[in-house]
C-alpha positions in Angstrom: 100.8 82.0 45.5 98.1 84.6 45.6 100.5 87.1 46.4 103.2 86.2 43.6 100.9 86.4 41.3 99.5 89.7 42.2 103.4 91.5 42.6 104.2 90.2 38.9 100.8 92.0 37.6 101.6 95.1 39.1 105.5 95.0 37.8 104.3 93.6 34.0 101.4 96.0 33.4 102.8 99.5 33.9 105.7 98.3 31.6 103.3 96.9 28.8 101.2 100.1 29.0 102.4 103.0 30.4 106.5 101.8 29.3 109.1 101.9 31.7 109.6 105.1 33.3 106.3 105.2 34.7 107.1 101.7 36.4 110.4 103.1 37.6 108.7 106.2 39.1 106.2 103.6 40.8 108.5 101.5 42.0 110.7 104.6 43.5 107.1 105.6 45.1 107.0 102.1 47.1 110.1 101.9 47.9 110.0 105.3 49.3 107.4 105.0 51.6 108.0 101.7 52.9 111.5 103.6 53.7 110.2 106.5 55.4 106.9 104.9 57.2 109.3 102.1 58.1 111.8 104.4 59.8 109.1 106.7 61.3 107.9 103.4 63.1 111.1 102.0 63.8 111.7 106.2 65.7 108.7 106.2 67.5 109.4 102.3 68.9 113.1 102.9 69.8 112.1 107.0 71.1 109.6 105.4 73.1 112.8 102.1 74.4 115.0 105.3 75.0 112.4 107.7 77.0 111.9 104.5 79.6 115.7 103.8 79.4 116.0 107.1 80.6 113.3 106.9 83.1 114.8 103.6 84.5 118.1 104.8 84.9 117.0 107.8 86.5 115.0 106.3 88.7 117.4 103.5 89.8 119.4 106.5 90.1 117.5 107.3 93.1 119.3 105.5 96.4 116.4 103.3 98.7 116.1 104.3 101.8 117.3 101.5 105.1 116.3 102.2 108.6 118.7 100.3 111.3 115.8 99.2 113.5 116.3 98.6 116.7 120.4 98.8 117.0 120.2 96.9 120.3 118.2 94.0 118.4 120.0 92.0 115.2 118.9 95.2 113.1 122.2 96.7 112.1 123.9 93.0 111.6 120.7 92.1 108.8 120.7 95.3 107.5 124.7 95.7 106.9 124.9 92.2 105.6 121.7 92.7 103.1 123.0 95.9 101.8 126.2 94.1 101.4 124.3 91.7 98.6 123.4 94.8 96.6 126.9 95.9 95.9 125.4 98.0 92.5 123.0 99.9 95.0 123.1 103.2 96.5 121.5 103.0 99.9 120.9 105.5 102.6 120.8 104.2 106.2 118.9 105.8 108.9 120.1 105.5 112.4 122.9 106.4 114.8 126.0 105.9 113.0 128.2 105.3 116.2 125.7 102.8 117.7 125.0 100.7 114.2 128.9 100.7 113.6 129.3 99.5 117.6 126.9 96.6 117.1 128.2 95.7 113.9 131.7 95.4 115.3 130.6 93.3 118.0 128.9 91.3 115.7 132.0 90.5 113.1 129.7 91.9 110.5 131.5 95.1 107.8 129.0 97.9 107.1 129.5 98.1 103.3 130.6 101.0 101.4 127.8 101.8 99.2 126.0 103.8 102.3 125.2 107.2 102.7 124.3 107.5 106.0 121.6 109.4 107.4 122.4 111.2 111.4 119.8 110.5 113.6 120.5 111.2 117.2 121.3 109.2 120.5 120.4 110.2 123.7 122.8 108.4 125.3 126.6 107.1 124.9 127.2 104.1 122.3 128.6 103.0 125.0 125.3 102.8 127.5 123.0 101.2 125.1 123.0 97.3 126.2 122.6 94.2 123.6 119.5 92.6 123.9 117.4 94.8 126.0 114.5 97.2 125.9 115.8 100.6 126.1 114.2 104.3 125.4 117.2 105.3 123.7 117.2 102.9 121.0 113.3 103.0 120.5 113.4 106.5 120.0 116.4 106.1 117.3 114.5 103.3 115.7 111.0 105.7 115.9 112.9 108.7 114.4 114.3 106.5 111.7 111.4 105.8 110.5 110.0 108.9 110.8 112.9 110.5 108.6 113.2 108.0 105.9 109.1 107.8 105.4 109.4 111.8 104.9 112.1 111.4 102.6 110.6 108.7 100.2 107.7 111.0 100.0 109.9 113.6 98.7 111.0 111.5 96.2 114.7 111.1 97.1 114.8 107.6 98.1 113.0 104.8 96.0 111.0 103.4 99.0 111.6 102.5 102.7 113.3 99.1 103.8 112.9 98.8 107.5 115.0 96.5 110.2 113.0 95.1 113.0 111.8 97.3 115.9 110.8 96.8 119.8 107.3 98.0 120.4 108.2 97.8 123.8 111.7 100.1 123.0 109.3 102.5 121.6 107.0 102.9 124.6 109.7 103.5 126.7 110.5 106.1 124.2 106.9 107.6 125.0 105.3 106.8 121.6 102.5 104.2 123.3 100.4 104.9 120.2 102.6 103.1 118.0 101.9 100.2 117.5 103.9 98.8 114.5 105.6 99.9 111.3 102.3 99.8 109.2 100.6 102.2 111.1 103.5 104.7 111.9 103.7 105.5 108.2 100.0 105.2 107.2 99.6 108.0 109.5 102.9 109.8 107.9 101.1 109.7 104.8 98.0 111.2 106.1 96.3 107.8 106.0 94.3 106.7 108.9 95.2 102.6 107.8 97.3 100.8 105.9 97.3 96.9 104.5 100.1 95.1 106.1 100.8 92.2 103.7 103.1 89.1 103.7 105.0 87.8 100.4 107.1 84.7 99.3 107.6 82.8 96.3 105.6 80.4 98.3 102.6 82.1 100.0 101.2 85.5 99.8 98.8 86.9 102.6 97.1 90.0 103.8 95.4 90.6 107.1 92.5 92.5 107.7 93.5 93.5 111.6 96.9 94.1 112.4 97.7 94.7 116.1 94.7 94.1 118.2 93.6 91.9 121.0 91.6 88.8 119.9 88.5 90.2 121.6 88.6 93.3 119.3 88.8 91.3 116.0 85.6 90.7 115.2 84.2 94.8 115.6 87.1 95.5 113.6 85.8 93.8 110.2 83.9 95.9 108.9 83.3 96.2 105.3 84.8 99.2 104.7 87.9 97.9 106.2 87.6 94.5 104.6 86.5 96.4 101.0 90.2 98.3 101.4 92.2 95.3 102.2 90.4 93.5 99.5 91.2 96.1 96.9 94.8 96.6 97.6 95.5 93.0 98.1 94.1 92.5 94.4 95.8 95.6 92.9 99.1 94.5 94.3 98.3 90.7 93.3 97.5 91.7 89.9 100.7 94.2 88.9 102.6 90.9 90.3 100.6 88.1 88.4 100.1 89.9 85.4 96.5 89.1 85.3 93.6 89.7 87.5 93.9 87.6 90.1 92.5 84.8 92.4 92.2 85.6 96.1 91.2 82.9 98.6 89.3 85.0 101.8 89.6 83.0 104.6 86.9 83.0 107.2 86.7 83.9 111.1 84.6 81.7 112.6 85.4 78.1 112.7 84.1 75.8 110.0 82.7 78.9 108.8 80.9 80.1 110.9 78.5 76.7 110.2 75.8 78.4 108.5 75.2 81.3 111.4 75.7 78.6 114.6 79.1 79.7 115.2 78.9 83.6 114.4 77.4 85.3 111.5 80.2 88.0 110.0 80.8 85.4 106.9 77.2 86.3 106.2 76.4 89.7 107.4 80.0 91.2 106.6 82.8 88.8 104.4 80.7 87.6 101.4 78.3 90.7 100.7 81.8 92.4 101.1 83.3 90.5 98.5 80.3 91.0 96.3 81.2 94.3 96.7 84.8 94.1 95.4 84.2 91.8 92.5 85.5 93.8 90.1 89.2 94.1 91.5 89.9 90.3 91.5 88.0 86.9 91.6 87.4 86.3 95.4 86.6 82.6 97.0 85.7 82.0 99.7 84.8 82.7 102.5 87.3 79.7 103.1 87.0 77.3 106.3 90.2 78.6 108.2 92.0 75.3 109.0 92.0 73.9 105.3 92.0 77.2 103.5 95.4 76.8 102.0 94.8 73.4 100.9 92.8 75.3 98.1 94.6 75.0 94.8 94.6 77.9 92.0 94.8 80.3 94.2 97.4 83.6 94.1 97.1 84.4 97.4 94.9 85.0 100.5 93.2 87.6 103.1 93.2 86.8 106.3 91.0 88.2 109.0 93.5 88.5 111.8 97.2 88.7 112.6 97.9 84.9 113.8 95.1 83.3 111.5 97.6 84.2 108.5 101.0 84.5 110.1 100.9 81.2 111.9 100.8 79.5 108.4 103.0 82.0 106.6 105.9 82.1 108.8 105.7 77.5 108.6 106.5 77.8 105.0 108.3 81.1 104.2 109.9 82.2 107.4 113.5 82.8 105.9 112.8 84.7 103.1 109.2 86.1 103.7 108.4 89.9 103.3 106.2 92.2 104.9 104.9 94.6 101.9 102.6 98.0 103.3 100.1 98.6 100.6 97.8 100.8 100.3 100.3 104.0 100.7 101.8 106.7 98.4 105.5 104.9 99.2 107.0 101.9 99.1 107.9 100.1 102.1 108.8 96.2 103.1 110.3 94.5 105.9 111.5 91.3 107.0 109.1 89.5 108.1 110.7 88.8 112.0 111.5 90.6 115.2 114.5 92.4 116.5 115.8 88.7 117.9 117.2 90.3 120.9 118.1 86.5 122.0 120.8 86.9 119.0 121.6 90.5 119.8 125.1 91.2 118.2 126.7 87.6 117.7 127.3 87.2 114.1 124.3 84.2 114.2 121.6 86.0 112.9 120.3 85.6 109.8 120.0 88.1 106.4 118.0 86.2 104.2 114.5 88.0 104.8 116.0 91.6 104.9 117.9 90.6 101.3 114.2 89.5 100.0 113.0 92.4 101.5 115.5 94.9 98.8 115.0 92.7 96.1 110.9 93.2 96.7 111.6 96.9 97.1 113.6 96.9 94.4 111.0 95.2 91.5 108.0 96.7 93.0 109.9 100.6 92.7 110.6 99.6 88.6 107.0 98.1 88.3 106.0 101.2 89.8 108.1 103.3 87.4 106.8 100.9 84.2 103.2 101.6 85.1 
């Protein structure tokens, strides 16, 4: 009412006193710069739409990178069929083109046409390499695959780095004994002495603190400057996929505990001082009695001190379409979240579903990356 009132004063009183070309002039004045403030806005707000347009489609331009794994494992069935489900993608695949063709064959499986393949060398026949065994030939295709398609994402020409399984044991007999896993390969591409290996599903999300140790070396290995990085980039990742600062459950390493010092005291002298440390990242609970930490509601996701403490419970609920997401790197890279299955070695049985959750992943966290 206030408002109707006031528009009839200002439309009445230049007429009654000043006549009406004054009020037309006035009335040109506001129209005028509601116009050209209106379409100044309205050109900064859709200049801005098309600039990230642009930046999107360029960047979806740019193919993501697939590494066949281990050929003489499921690798090149899972990785054909996945890049299969992606028919508007561009993909480059990293392996040996005659082997990964071979195994696909044998497996009933088409490798799809959106592929541009990337050579990387055999030292053997196709014809030599043998389904379901540990060989040197095929760890040293599945090492050098790696290799080239980590050094190509950070040259920018591949969006990120979806990797097929591996044999550890394949890549020992390939002499590469200091290997030991995908995370730590490409950490030390990238100049980085570790990375955080990290698990994802719609229904769990982990992150372990040790990777690929024995038992006995767990507890020397959580140290709070390893703990404070794992911490950081589990929040920072939680966070760009929440939308808000998360809620990070930290489990524990000592049973109940640790039960106030009687059974081990790194909860006190190492986990919570730690996550005092890092409160500013995310809101941290814990530390969290191991066997019921999950039971813990209103939580995003959890840190884990060692491999099977977080994997046991991750692969129950989410081992079909669970992820394996390196963070902490200049790249992208995820996984599925199993072995090379050499029990299924080239029979058509095994299944896609985690390598086609491991694109799609790829695939938001390269546009988040390129919104941000």
């Amino acid at each position: 009412m206030l408002l109707c009132v006031s528009l009839c004063f200002f439309a009445v009183f230049p007429c009654v006193y000043f006549g009406v070309l004054p009020f037309v002039l006035f009335v040109f004045f506001v129209v005028s710069s509601c116009v050209y403030f209106g379409v100044l806005g309205a050109s900064l707000w859709f200049g801005k739409g098309v600039l990230y347009c642009a930046a999107m489609k360029q960047r979806a331009s740019v193919p993501v990178a697939v590494t066949g794994g281990d050929c003489a494992g499921i690798g090149p069935e899972i990785a054909a069929r996945a890049m299969a489900a992606f028919p508007e993608e561009q993909f480059v695949l990293f392996t040996n083109r005659a082997l990964f063709c071979r195994a696909c064959a044998a497996a009933g499986v088409a490798v799809p046409a959106n592929v541009h393949w990337h050579e990387v060398a055999l030292g053997c026949a196709p014809e030599a390499v043998v389904p379901g065994q540990n060989q040197a030939a095929t760890g040293e295709v599945a090492y050098q695959s790696v290799v080239a398609a980590g050094e190509a994402a950070l040259r920018g020409e591949v969006r990120g780095v979806v990797t097929a399984p591996f044999s550890k044991a394949a890549l020992h007999l390939a002499g590469h004994t200091d290997v030991p896993g995908h995370t730590e390969l490409l950490a030390r591409l990238c100049g980085r002495e570790e990375a955080t290996m990290a698990f994802f599903s719609p229904k769990l999300v982990v992150s372990l603190v040790t990777i690929h140790c024995a038992l006995r070396e767990v507890p020397e290995r959580i140290t709070p400057a390893r703990l404070a990085r794992v911490l950081r980039d589990t929040a920072g990742a939680l966070s760009r996929v929440v939308g808000r600062r998360p809620r990070i459950g930290v489990m524990a390493l000592n049973p109940h505990a640790g039960e106030g010092g009687a059974f081990g005291d790194e909860e006190a002298r190492v986990i919570v001082p730690t996550m005092a440390a890092c409160a500013d990242a995310a809101e941290f609970v814990g530390p969290l009695v191991p066997d019921t930490a999950l039971l813990t509601e209103g939580l995003d996701g959890f840190v884990a001190m060692y491999h099977d403490q977080g994997l046991i419970p991750f692969k129950a609920v989410a081992f079909r379409d669970g992820v394996n997401v390196t963070l902490g790197l200049p790249i992208l890279r995820t996984s599925p979240d199993h072995g090379t299955a050499f029990n299924l070695a080239w029979q058509g049985r095994a299944s896609a579903e985690s390598m086609v959750s491991a694109i799609a992943l790829l695939q938001r966290l390269a546009a988040e990356r390129c919104r941000g």
